[in-house]
N, C-alpha and C positions, 0 to 999 in steps of 0.2 A: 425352499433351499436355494443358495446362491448357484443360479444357472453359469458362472462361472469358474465353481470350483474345477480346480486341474484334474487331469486323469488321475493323477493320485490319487487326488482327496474322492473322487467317485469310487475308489478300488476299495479306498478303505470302507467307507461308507458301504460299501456292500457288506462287507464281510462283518460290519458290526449288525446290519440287518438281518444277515443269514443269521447271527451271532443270538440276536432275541427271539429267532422261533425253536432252536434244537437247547441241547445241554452246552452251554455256554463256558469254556475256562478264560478267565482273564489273559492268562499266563500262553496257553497258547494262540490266543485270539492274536494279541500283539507280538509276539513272536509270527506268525505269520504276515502280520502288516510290515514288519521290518523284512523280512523277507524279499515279501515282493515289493519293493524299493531299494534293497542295496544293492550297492555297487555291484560289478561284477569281481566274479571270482572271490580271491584271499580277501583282498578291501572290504567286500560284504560282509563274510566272515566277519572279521574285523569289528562293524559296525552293528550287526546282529548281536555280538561279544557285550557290547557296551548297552546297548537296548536289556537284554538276557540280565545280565549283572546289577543293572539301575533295578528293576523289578522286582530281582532279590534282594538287594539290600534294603529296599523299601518294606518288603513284606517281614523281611526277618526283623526289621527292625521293630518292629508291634509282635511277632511270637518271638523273635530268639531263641529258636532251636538247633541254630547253628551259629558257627563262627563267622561272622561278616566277611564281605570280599576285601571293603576297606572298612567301613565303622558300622556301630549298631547307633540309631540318633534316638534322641529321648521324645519319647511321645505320651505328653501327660493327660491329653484327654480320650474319648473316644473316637477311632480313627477305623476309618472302613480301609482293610487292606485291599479290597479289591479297585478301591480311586486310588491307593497309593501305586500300586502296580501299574494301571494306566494310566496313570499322570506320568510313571518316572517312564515309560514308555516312549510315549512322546514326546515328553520335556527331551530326551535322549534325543529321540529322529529327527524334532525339528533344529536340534542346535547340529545335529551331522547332518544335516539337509536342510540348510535357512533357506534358500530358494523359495521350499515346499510347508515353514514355519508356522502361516495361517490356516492351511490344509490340514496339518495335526490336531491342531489346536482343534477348531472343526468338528472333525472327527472323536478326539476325548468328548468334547462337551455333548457328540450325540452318547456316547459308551456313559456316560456319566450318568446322561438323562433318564438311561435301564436298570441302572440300582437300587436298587430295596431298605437302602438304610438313610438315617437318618440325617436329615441336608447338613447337620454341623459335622458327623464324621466322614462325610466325601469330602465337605471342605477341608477336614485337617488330612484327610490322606493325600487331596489334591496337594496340599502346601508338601505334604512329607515326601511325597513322590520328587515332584519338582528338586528338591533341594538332596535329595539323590543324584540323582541323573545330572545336576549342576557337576556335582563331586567325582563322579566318575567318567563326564565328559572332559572335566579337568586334567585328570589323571594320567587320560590319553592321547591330551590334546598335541604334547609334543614327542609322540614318540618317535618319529619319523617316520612312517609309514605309509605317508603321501608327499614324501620329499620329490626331491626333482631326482631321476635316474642318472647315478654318477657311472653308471660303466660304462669300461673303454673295453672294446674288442680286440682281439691278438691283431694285429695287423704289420704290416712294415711301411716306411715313409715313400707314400704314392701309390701305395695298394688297393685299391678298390675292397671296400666291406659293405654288406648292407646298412641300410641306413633305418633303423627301426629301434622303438625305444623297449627295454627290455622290462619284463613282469619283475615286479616286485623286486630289485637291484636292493632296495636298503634292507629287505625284510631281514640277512644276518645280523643285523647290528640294530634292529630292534628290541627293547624291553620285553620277555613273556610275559603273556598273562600271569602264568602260575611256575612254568619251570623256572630255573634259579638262571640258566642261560640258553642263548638260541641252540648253541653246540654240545647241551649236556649229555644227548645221547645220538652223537652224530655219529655214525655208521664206518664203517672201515672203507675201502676204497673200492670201485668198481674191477672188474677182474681184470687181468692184462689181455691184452692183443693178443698177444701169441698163445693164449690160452687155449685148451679145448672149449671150457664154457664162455667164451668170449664169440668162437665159433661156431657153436651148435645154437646161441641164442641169436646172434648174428642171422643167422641161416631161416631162423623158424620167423622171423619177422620179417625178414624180404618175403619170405613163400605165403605168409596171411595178411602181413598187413599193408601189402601196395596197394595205389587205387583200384586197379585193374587186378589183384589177386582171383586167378581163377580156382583157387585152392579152399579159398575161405566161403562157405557157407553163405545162404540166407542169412538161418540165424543166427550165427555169429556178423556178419555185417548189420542186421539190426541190434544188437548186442553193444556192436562198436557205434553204432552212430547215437543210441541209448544214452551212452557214458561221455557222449559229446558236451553234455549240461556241466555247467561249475557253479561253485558257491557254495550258498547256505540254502537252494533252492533243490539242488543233490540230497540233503542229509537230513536237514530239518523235520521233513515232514515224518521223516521214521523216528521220529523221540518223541513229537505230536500226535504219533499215532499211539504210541506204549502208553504215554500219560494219561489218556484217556480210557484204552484199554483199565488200565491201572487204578483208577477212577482217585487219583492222587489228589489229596487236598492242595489245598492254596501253595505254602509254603514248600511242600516238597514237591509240587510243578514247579515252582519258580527255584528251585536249585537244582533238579534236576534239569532244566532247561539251561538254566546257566550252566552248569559243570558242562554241558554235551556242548556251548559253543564257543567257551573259554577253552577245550579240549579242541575241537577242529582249528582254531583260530589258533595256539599256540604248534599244532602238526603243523600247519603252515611255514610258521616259524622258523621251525624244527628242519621242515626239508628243505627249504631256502636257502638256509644255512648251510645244508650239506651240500645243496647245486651250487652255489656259488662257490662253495669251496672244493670242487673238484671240476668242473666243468668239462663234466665229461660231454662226448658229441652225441649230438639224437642222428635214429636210424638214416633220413636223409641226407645226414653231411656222410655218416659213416658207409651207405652202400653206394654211395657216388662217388668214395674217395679210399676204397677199398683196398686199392692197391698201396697205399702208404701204410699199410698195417703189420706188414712183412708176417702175413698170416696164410700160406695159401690155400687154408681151405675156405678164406670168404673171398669169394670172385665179386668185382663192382660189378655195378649198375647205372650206365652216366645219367638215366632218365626216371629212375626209379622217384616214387612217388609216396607219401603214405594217403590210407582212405583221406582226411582229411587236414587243414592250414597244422602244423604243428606249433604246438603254442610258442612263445618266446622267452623260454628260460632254459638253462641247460638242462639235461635229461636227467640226473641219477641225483637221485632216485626218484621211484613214483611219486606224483603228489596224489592224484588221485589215490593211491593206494594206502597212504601213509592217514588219509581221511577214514578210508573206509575200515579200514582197521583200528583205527581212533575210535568211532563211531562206533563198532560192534564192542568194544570192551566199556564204555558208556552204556551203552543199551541193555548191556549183558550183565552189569552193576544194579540195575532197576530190576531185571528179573530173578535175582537171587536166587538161581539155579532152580526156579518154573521153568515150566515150556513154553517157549516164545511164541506168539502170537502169531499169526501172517500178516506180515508186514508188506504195503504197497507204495511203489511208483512209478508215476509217469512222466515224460521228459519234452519240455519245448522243442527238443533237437530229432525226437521221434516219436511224430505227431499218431496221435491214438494208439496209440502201446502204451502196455500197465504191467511190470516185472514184479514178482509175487515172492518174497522168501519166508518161509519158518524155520528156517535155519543160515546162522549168518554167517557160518560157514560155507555155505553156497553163496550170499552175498557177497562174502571179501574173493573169491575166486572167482564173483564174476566180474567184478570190478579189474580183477587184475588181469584176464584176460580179456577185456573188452579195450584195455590199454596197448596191447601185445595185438590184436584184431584191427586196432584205429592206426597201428604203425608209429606208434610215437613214444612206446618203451619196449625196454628187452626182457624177458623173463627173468633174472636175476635182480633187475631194479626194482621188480614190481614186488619179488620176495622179501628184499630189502624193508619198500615200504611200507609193507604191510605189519614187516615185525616190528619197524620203528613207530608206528602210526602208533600197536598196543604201549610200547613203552613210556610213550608221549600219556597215552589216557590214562594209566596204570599208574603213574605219577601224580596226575590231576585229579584224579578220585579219591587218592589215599591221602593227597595234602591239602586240598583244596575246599571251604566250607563245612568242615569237617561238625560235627551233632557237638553242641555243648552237655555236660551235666544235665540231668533234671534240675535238678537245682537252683541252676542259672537259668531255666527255661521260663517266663509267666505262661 
């Protein structure tokens, strides 16, 4: 092997090794390769989306059991769907990662080398794959969603503002995946100032989530620093886990794994949408500038802190929570009111801790307070997200890749 492949190409390369001694799924093999190589945050999302969707449209296009994301392509000889799946995989990652474009490549030809079918149907899956993943790299290529960040901050002429570039400024006026618009189910407006629940949520996030909170727990500070993680490195592994549990053939891993990242990818969307267009302030600007609220039951704090860097988009509503609720009504589509499984994760941000649910109703609540514990949302945002997170998934599962006919099925 080339003692010069990148840490990439050695990451992957493991995991197609691990990949030939246990129960191997194509679908989630590379779904975890995009993973651990996308971008941070929404963007990964994003590019996981586009990985997710080349896989299925490759595989559906040899069963056509469903309705395509964009096209079913004609496949007139014998075609191993499991090279078209990781062909459009990586055709996918190296064209949104050319840097890293040899290292894919690489790495298909070792996934290749472990197939069991016949050399002329990898080759036509390999071509079918490829010219997938051309099509729906195509599709995304201008949606603007790595523009240059056009926002301007409130300020007045000679006022000092921070100088820092802001998350995701285009994602409103981005394309969705599947919803018809960024603001189809944008949220009503955050509560007023002078409210009581403006106050009481006010109050309960100074008291947990300052750095120095002597109120909040062990386990709730490992809880918040847990939920410190973003991306598709958060959510992934719990659809990789059910599909297996599930022991899901070819084709419905690869739409179920699509639907779960065309749904997180389009929440993104969805709550960007609604932060930009209310910009309401996170707890830091609000307990330090308290006094401007004409509210007296929330006293400032000129020094107040949350656990940790707050990210750089407006607060309202949750993103994390708008995922995780996206996330359980996907999850929760695959278990067709079974009992869910115990679902595991562990987190770069809290190293050796492994959080356990069998109910994802414990999950979306711990998501939402471990948001409210890190100081960086209010209880009413997090409720917010959560309910728009299901509305967002609840929409992408009912319209999105939907089962054809038997009929139309080979």
């Amino acid at each position: 092997m080339n003692r010069h492949l990148s840490a990439v190409a050695y990451g992957l390369l493991a995991i197609v090794a691990y990949a030939g001694g246990c129960r191997a799924d194509t679908i989630t093999d590379w779904d975890t390769k995009a993973t651990a190589v996308a971008s941070s945050a929404a963007l990964g999302e994003r590019e996981v989306a586009i990985v997710d969707l080349a896989m299925f449209d490759a595989v559906n296009s040899i069963a056509r059991r469903y309705r395509p994301y964009l096209e079913h392509l004609p496949t007139t000889e014998p075609t191993s769907a499991d090279a078209a799946a990781a062909s459009a995989a990586a055709t996918a990652l190296a064209l949104l990662h050319p840097q890293a474009a040899n290292d894919f490549k690489t790495a298909l030809a070792e996934y290749l080398s472990r197939l069991s079918a016949f050399p002329t149907a990898i080759e036509a899956g390999t071509r079918l794959g490829e010219t997938v993943a051309h099509k729906i790299v195509e599709r995304r290529a201008t949606d603007g969603a790595t523009d240059v960040d056009p926002y301007r901050p409130k300020t007045r002429p000679g006022q000092y503002v921070p100088t820092v570039t802001m998350v995701c400024s285009t994602w409103p006026t981005m394309p969705p995946f599947a919803l018809a618009s960024p603001s189809q189910f944008r949220p009503g407006p955050p509560p007023a100032l002078k409210s009581r629940e403006w106050a009481e949520d006010y109050n309960e996030i100074k008291e947990l989530g300052g750095k120095t909170s002597g109120k909040r727990t062990a386990q709730q500070t490992e809880t918040a620093r847990f939920w410190l993680m973003t991306g598709p490195q958060a959510y992934h592994p719990l659809a990789r886990q059910l599909i297996l549990e599930r022991h899901l053939d070819l084709i419905d891993s690869a739409r179920f794994m699509a639907l779960f990242a065309v749904t997180l990818t389009d929440a993104y969307i969805a709550v960007f949408d609604a932060k930009y267009h209310y910009e309401f302030w996170r707890p830091v600007t609000a307990i330090r500038n308290a006094d401007l609220n004409d509210n007296p039951a929330t006293v400032p704090d000129a020094t107040w802190e949350p656990l940790d860097a707050t990210p750089m988009h407006p607060e309202y509503p949750c993103a994390h929570c708008i995922l995780s609720g996206a996330a359980r009504v996907v999850l929760e589509s695959l278990a067709a009111g079974q009992p869910m499984p115990e679902l595991a994760l562990t987190s770069p941000t809290a190293p050796g801790v492994t959080h356990r649910w069998s109910n994802l109703d414990d999950f979306t609540t711990e998501v939402a307070n471990a948001r409210i514990w890190s100081g960086f949302h209010y209880r009413f945002s997090t409720r917010v997200g959560t309910a728009l997170g299901r509305q967002v998934a609840q929409y992408v599962v009912n319209n999105t890749m939907e089962p054809v006919p038997k009929t139309a099925q080979r």
